[in-house]
N, C-alpha and C positions, 0 to 999 in steps of 0.2 A: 510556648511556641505554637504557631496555629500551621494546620495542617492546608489553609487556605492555597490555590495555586496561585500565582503571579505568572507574568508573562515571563520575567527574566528568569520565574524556576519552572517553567514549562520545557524550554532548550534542552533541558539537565534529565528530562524526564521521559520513559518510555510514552508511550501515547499510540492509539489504533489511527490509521489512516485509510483512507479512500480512494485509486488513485487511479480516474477513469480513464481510457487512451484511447484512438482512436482509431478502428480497425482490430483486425485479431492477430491474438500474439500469437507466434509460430510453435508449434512443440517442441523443436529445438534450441529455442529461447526460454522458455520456460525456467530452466533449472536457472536461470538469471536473479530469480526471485525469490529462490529461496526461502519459506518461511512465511510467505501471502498466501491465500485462497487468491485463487486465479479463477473468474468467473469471464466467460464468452457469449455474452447475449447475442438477440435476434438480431440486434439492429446493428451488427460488425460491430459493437466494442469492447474494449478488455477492463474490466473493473480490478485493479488488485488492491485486497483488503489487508490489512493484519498491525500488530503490535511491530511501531519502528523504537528503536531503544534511548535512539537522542534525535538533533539535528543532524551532526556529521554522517548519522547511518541516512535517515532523510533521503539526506545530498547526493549519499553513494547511489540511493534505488535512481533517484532523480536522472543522474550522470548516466546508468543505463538506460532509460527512459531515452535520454537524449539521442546516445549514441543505437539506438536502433530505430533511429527516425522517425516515429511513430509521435505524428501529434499529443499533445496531455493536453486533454480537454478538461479534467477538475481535479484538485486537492483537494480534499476535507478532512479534516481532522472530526474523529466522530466518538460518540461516548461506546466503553468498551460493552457489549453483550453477555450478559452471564455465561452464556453457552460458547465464547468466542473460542474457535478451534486454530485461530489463526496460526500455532506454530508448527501445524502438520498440513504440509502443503494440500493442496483439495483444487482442483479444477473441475469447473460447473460450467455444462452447455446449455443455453436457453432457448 
């Protein structure tokens, strides 16, 4: 069996995401996130990083994404970092 990924078994799979928004996210939204590095650059935007565990979770960050009206400027899905700390949340001001 090859340990190759496919698209149809990528859904099934944890995977690190990128997911930049536009403006900065409140402190009081924050705990929304649970589990991202939450990074606040210069330029007003909110980058949250970290391992999503399938789609459906995804959907879920997405849905608050939504529901705090906060434009999404980009998805990426990105290769994981040796060092990735993403399950302890970290908030960075640049």
């Amino acid at each position: 069996m090859s340990s190759k990924r496919t698209p149809e078994s990528d859904a099934d799979q944890p995977m690190v995401y990128e997911i930049k928004l536009k403006g900065h996210l409140g402190r009081q939204r924050m705990d929304w996130f649970e589990g991202l590095t939450i990074k606040l650059d210069g330029n007003g935007n909110t980058l949250l990083t970290g391992t999503v565990i399938d789609q459906a979770a995804l959907h879920g960050i997405l849905k608050k994404v939504r529901d705090l009206g906060m434009p999404l400027l980009s998805l990426n899905s990105v290769e994981p970092s040796p060092n990735d700390t993403s399950a302890d949340k970290q908030v960075t001001h640049e």
